[in-house]
N, C-alpha and C positions, 0 to 999 in steps of 0.2 A: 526184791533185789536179786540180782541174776550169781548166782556162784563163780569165780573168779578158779579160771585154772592155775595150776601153779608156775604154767611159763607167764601168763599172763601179771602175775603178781610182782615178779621181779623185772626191772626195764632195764635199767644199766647200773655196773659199777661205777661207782662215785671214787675217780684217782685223782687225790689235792696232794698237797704236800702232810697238811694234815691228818691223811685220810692213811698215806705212808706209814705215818710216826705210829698210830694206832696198830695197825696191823702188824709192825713191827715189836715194840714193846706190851699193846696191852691185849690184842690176838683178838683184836675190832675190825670187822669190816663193814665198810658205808656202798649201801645201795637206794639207786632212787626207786621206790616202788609206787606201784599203782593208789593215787589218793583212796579210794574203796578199800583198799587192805585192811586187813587188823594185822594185831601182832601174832595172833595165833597163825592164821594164815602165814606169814611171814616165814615164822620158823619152819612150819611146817616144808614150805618150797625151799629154804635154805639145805635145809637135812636133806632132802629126796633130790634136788638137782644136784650140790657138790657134795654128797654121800661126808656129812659132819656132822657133830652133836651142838647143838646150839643151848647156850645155858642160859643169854638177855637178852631181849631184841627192847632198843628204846627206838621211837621215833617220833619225827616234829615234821610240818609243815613248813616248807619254805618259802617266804612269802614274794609275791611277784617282783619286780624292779622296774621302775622307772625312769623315762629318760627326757630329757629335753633340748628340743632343737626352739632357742627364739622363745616364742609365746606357746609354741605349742608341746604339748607330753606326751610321749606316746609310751608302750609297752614294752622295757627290752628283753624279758624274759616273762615267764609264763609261772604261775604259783604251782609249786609240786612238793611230793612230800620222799620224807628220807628215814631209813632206817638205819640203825648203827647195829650190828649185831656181834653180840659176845660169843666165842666159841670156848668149847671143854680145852683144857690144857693136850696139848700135842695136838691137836687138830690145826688143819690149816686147807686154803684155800688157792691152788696154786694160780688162778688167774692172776691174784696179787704179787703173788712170791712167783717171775720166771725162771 
């Protein structure tokens, strides 16, 4: 298995309504990262790209969606996976916080 840089580990922030709430009271941010990541990897490119201490990183698979037109199903989104990560108190990330 080939070594995963650390731009390549993190794809996009994940901005829900929920993804808000967290980042505001519980100092959580959701990003979709590369299914091959682990968590180490993870924290590791969170700390080195927004210069933060990271203290949990959880993450889950999200699984594909389904659609249907008629008789027939097609793919409406693609399975990927998400990390939530916890940061140390006073850290923060200002792509979330403008």
């Amino acid at each position: 298995m080939a070594e995963l840089h650390i731009y390549d580990v993190i794809r996009r922030p994940v901005i829900t309504e929920k993804s808000s709430i967290q980042s505001d009271e519980l100092n959580q941010f959701v990003f979709e990262v590369a299914q091959e990541a682990n968590k180490i990897q993870i924290k590791e490119a969170v700390e080195v790209i927004f210069e933060v201490s990271v203290t949990k990183v959880n993450t889950m698979v999200m699984p594909a969606k389904r659609g249907r037109r008629g008789r027939n199903w097609y793919m409406r989104s693609k399975q990927w996976k998400k990390a939530v990560v916890t940061l140390n108190e006073g850290d923060t990330i200002e792509l979330f916080n403008p």
